[in-house]
N, C-alpha and C positions, 0 to 999 in steps of 0.2 A: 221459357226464358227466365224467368222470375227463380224459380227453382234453382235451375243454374245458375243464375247467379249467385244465389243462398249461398248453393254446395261449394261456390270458388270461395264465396265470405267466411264459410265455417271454416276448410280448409287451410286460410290464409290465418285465419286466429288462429287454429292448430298449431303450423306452420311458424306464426310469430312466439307461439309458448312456447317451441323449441327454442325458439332465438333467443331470446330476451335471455339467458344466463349466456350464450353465446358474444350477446352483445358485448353487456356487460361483464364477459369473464376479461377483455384485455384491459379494460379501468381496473380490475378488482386485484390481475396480476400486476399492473404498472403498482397500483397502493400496496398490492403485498412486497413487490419489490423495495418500497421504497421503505417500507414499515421494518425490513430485516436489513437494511442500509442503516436506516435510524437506531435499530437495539446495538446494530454491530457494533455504530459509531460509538453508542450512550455506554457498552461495554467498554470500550476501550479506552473513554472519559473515566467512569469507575474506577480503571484502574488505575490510571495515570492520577486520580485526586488521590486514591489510597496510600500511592507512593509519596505525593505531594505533602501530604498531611505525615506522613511517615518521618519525611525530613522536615519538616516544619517542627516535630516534635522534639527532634533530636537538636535542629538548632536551638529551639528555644531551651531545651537541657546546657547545651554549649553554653549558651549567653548566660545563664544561672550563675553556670561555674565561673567563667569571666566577674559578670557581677562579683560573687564572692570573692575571687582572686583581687578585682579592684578597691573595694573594702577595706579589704587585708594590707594592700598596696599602700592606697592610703593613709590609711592607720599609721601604718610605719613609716612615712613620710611625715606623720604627724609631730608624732616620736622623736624623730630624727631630727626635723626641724628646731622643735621644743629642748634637745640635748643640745645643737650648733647653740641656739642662743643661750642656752648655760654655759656655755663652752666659753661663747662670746662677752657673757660677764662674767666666769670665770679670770678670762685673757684682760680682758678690762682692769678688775681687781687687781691682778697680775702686775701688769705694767702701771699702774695707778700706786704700789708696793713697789716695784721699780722705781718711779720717779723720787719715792718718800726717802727711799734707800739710796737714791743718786745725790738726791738733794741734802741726806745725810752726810752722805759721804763727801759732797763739798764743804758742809759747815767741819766737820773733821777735819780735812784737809787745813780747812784756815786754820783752827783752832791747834793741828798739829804743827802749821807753819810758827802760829805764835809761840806755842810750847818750845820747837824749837830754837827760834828766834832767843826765848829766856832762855834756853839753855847754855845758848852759843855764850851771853853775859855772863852768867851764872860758870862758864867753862871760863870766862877769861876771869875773872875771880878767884875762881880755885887755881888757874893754874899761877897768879900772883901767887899765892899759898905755897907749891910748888914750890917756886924757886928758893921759898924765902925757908921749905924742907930740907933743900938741896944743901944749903947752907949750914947745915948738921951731916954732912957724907953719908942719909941713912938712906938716898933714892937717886939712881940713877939721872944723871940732870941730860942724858941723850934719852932716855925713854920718857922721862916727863916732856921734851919738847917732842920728839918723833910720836908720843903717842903708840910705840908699841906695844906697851903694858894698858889692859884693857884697862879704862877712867876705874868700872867698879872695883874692882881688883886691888887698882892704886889705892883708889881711897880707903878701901878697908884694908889696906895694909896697917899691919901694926903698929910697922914704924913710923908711918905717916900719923897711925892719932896719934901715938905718945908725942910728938912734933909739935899737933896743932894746939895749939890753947883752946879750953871751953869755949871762946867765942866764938869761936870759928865753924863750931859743931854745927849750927842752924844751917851756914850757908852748905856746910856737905849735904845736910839733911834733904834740902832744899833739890842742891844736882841730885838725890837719888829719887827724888820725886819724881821731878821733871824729869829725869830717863824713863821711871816706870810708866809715866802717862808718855810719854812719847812713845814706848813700845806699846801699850795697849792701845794709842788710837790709831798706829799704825794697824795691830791686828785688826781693829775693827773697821777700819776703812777697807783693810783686804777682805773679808767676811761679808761686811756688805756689800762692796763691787762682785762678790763671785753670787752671793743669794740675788740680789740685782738680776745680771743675765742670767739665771739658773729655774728662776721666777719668769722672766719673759719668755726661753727659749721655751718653757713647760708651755708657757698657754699656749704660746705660735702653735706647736705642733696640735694639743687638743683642738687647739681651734680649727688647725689645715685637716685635721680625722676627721671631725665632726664635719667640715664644710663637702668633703669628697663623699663623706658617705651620703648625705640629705644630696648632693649634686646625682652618686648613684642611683640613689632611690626615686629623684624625680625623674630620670631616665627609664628608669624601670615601668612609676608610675602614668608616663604617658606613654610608653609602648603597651601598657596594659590597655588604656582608655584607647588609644588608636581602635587595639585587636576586639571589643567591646564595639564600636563603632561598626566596625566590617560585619562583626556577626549580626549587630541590631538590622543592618540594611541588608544584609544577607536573607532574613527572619523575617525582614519586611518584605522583600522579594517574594519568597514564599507565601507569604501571606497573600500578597498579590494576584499569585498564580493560583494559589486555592480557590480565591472569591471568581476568577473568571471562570475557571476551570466549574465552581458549583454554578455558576448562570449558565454556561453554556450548559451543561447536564439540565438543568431545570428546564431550558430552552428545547433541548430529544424528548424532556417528558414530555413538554407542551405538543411537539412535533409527535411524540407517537400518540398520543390520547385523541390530538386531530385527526391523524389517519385512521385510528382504529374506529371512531366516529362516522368517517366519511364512509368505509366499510359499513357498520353496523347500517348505516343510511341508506348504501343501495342497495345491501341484502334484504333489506325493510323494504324497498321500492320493487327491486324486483319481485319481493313477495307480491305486493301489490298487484306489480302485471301480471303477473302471470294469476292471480286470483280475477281481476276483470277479463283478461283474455278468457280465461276455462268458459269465466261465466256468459261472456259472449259469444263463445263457443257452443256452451248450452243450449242458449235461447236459439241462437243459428239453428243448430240441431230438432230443437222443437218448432221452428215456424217450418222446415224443412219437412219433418214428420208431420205436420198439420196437411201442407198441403199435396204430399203422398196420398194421405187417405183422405183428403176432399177431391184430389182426380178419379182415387180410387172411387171412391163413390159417384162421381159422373161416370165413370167407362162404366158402372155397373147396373146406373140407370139409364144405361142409353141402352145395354144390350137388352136391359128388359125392355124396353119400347120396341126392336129389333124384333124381339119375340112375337109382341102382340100385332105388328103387321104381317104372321107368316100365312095368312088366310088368301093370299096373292097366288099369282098361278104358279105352275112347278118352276116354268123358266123362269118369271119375275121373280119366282121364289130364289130360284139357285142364284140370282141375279145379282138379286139382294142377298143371298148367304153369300156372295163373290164379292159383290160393294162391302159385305160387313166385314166381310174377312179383310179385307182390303184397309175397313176401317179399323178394326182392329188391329192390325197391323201397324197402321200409323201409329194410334201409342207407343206399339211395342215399338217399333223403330225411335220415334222419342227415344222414350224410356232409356232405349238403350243408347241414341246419342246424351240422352243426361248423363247414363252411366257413365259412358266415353268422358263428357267431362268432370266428373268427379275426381278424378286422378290429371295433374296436370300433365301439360306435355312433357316429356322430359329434357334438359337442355341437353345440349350437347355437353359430352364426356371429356371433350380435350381441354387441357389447361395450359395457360401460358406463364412464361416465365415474367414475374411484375417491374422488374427491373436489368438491366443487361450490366448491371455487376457482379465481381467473381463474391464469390462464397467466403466470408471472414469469420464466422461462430456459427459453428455447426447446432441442431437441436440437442439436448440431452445436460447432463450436469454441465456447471460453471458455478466456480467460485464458490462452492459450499450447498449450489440451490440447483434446480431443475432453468437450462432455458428451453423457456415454451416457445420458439421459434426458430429462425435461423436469422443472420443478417449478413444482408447482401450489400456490398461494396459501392459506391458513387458519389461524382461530386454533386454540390448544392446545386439543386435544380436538376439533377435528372431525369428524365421520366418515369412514372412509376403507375403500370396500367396494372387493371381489374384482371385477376390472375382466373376468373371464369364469370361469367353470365350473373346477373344478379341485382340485388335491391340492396340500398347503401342504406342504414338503419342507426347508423350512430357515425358523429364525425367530432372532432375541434381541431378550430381551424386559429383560436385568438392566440398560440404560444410564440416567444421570435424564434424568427427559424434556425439559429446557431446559439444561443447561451437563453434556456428557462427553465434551469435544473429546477423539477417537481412537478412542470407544469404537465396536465392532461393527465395526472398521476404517474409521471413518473414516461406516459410515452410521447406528452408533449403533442405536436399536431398529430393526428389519425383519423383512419377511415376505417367503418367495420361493413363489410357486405354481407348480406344474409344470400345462401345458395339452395337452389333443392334438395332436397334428405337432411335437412337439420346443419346444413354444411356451414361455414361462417367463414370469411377472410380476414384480418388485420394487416392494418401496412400504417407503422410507426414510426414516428421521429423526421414527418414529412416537415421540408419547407414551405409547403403550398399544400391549399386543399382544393381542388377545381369540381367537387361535386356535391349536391346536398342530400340531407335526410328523405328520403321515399324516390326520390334518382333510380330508374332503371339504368345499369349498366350491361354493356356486354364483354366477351374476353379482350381483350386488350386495347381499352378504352382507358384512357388517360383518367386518372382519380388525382394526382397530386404531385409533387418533386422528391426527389432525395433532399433530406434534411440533417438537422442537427440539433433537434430543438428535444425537450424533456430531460430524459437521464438518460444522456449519450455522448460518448466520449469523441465522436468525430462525426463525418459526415457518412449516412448509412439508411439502409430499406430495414428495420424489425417485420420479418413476416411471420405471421401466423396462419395455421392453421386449423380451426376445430371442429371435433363432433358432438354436437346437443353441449356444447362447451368445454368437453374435453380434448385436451390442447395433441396434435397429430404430428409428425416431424412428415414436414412442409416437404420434403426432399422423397417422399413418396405419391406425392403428387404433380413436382414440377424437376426441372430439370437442373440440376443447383451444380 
């Protein structure tokens, strides 16, 4: 019995070396799955910061030229300002010359009222003189009173000097004065009233140019600042979107450098198993081989004792050659019940369907990559039984059963069974888990629910199937 038992322990280490990549190949696929999710993602990040940065670059070119444009805008707002206010003491000067030239041309005014005024005397004087001409027949006495002989004309009439006596010379002299200044400050009251407004309308207008253009250009120069403004926050925008855009990428790096880890860690662990298993395999092998040839050597010193009793009678003899055969026999019968169990029984061949939903993703490519299973259709809570005979050897059961993208790597709650011939089960993305580690199951025993928990997009059975690890389509074995 010892024996046997060995041969079942060696076998079952065997048995487990098979398994152990089996186990661990739906962790290694959920982490692979999730590791070409993460590059897809971090690709697609890449690209979106290249274009990010791409316009970032060009606005920040935009806003350059803005800048320069406002500059420039300025500037000539500068300018323009700096010419109104010249403009404005130009206009100032201007009408400050106006006023000198108004205020001249009142004191004219008076001084031509006075001029007159002496004249008007200075005319009734002469025209005394006149009469006293008339009195010689040398001038008309109806033009000297009507006045239609222009005065100078009169006066320098011939006849009139030879008329007048020497004394009299002063007072003509006198009227041709006072006409010449009353004609020249008339012109120059008209000269100044016309330089007056000619000097004011000039500045108005420089000043209305000047005011309209500097009004222009401050129009100009705050729709410049405005459009400066939009692009700054436009640039800034960007800028925004770059920095999340590089966290979140830094975030895939972190994300794939962690999976690639957890990988590297149970390719490392299962090295490990499967290096204790061989080795416990070994020594199995060796106490197994040990006690082979220590029976071996009992059955072989029993037949020598056998021998050395044959000095017995013929019959006791045959008797005993019938008892030894008998007993020899017994070994061999052993032996060969050990043999028998060397090799376990076999389970049964039929296999059941793990869940009674219809077929939603078939085995084979999806989405760029191999799916290593099929997935079968049901709501949360299911039933979801042991699709053949077997020992449950790996489970997690801590993911929530509708939203833990990532967890369980990627399958979220699971159960893996180990079967006869290296066979293995997966049944992924349960809501519940109802069985534990070392659990003998049989075909259609309840292991768990239909779930939604890991990286699943709805409520669903992931089933697998594999051999010595490598992944089988599940639909050659059950009925999909």
């Amino acid at each position: 019995m010892d024996l046997v038992r060995r041969t079942l322990r060696v076998l079952s280490a065997i048995v487990l070396v098979t398994l152990i990549p089996s186990a661990a190949g739906a962790q290694d696929a959920g982490l692979e799955r999730e590791l070409g999710d993460t590059r897809e993602e971090r690709d697609e990040v890449v690209e979106q910061l290249e274009d990010t940065r791409e316009r970032e670059t060009d606005a920040r070119d935009r806003l350059a030229t803005v800048d320069a444009a406002l500059a420039e805008a300025e500037e000539r707002l500068v300018e323009l300002q700096e010419a109104w206010e010249a403009a404005v003491e130009v206009r100032d000067a201007a009408l400050a010359e106006a006023d000198v030239a108004r205020e001249r041309l009142e004191e004219v005014r008076g001084e031509l009222a006075e001029t007159e005024d002496e004249l008007a005397d200075k005319k009734g004087q002469l025209n005394a003189r006149v009469r006293s001409a008339y009195m010689y027949g040398q001038v008309s006495f109806a033009d000297a009173l009507t006045g239609t002989q222009e005065l100078t004309d009169f006066i320098n009439s011939t006849t009139y000097v030879s008329h007048v006596i020497d004394g009299d010379r002063v007072l003509v002299e006198q009227v041709e004065t006072l006409l010449a200044q009353v004609e020249a400050k008339r012109a120059e009251a008209q000269a100044l009233r016309v330089e007056a407004e000619e000097q004011a309308r000039e500045a108005a207008a420089a000043t209305a140019a000047a005011e309209q253009l500097a009004e222009e250009q401050k129009e100009t120069t705050e729709q410049v600042r405005q459009q400066r403004g939009e692009r700054a926050e436009a640039l800034e925008e960007l800028r925004d979107d770059r920095a999340a855009m590089e966290g979140h990428l830094a975030g895939l790096e972190q994300e794939s450098a962690r999976i690639q880890s957890e990988l590297a860690e149970i390719a490392r662990q299962q090295e490990l198993e499967r290096q204790r298993a061989e080795e416990a395999a070994r020594q199995e092998e060796a106490a197994r081989q040990a006690e082979a040839e220590r029976r071996a050597e009992q059955e072989r010193r029993a037949a020598e004792a056998s021998e050395d009793d044959s000095g017995a009678s013929e019959d006791d003899s045959g008797a005993s050659e019938g008892d030894s055969g008998a007993s020899d026999g017994d070994p061999g019968g052993s032996e060969e019940s050990s043999g028998g169990n060397d090799t376990p029984a076999a389970s049964p061949g039929s296999w059941v369907r793990p869940t009674s939903g219809r077929l939603t993703s078939p085995f084979g490519p999806r989405w760029g990559r191999n799916h290593n299973g099929v997935d079968l259709g049901g709501g949360v809570g299911s039933a979801v039984v042991a699709a053949r005979s077997g020992t449950v050897v790996s489970i997690v059961a801590s993911c929530h059963p509708t939203s833990s993208w990532g967890c369980g790597g990627g399958f979220g709650n699971y159960v893996t069974i180990a079967h006869d011939g290296g066979m293995a089960t997966v049944y992924a993305h349960l809501s519940s888990v109802s069985v534990g580690v070392g659990q003998q199951v049989s075909a259609g025993q309840g292991v768990g629910g239909v779930g939604n928990s890991g990286n699943s997009y709805g409520p669903h059975l992931h089933f697998e199937t594999r051999q010595a690890g490598t992944p089988l389509n599940p639909c050659g074995f059950i009925n999909c």
